[in-house]
C-alpha positions as CSV (number, residue, x, y, z in Angstrom):
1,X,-21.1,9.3,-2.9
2,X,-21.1,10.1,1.0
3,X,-17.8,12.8,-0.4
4,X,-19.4,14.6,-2.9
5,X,-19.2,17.3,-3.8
6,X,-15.9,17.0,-2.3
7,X,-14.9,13.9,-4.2
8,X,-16.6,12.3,-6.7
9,X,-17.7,8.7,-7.3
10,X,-15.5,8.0,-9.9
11,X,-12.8,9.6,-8.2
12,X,-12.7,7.5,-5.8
13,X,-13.4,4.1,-7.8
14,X,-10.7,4.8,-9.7
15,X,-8.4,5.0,-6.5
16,X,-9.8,1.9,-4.5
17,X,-10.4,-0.3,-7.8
18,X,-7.0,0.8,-9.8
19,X,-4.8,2.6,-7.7
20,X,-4.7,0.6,-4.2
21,X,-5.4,-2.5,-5.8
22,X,-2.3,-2.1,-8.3
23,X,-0.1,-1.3,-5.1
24,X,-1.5,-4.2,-3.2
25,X,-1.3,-6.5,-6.0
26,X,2.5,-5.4,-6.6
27,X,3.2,-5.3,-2.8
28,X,1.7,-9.1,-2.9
29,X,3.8,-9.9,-5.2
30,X,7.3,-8.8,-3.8
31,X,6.3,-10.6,-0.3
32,X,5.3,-13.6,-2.5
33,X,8.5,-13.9,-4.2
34,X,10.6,-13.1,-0.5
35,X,8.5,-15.8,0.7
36,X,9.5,-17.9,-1.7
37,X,13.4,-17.8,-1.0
38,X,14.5,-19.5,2.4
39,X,17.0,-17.0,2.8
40,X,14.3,-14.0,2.8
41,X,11.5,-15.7,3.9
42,X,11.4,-14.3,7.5
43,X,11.3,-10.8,5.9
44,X,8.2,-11.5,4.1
45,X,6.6,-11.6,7.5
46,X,7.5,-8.6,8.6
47,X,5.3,-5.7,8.8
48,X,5.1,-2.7,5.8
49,X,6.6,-0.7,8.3
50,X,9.2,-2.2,8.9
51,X,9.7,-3.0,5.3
52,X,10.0,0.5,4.0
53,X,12.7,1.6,6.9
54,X,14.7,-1.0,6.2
55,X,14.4,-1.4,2.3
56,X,18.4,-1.6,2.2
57,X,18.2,-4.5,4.0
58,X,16.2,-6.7,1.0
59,X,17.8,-7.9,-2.2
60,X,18.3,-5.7,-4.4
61,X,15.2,-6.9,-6.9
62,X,12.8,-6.2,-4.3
63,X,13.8,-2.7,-3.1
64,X,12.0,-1.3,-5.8
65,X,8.8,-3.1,-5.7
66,X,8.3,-2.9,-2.0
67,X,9.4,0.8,-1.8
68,X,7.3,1.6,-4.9
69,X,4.0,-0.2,-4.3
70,X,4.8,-0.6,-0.6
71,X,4.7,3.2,-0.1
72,X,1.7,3.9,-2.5
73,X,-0.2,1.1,-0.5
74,X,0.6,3.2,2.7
75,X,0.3,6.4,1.3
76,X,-3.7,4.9,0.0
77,X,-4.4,3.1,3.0
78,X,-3.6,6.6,5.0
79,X,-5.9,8.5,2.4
80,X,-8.9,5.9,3.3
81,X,-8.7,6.6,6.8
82,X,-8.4,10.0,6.5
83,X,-11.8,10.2,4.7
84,X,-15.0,11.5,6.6
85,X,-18.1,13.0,5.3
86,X,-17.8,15.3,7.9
87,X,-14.6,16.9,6.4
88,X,-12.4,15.3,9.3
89,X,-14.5,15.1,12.2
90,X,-14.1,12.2,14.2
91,X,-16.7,10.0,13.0
């Protein structure tokens, strides 16, 4: 409640309990399944970063899932660090 009235509780429940975890979950997943594949194992331990600049480079199955809920686990994680009480003062 250390947002509010800014942001509500619920508010942001609903993006850390639903939202980031879907993306992580879904992100988990697609490394999971590169893992699981000799030939793409190597990319599985690459970074997100990486990952989304060079999303032409995975087969084809995963492109989606790693663009999708790799970029919406960014774009979250960004939002939770961007967070302050203090309306963006360094904290």
């Amino acid at each position: 409640d250390a947002l509010e009235p800014h942001i509500d509780e619920k508010t942001m429940r609903l993006h850390h309990l639903k939202h980031h975890q879907a993306y992580t979950d879904k992100l988990n997943g697609a490394l999971a399944r590169l893992r699981a594949n000799p030939e793409t194992k190597a990319l599985a331990k690459r970074g997100i970063d990486w990952l989304l600049e060079h999303v032409q480079e995975l087969p084809e199955a995963e492109r989606g899932p790693v663009r999708n809920a790799g970029g919406g686990y960014v774009n979250h994680d960004l939002w939770w660090q961007c967070l302050s009480p203090r309306g963006g003062e360094a904290v």
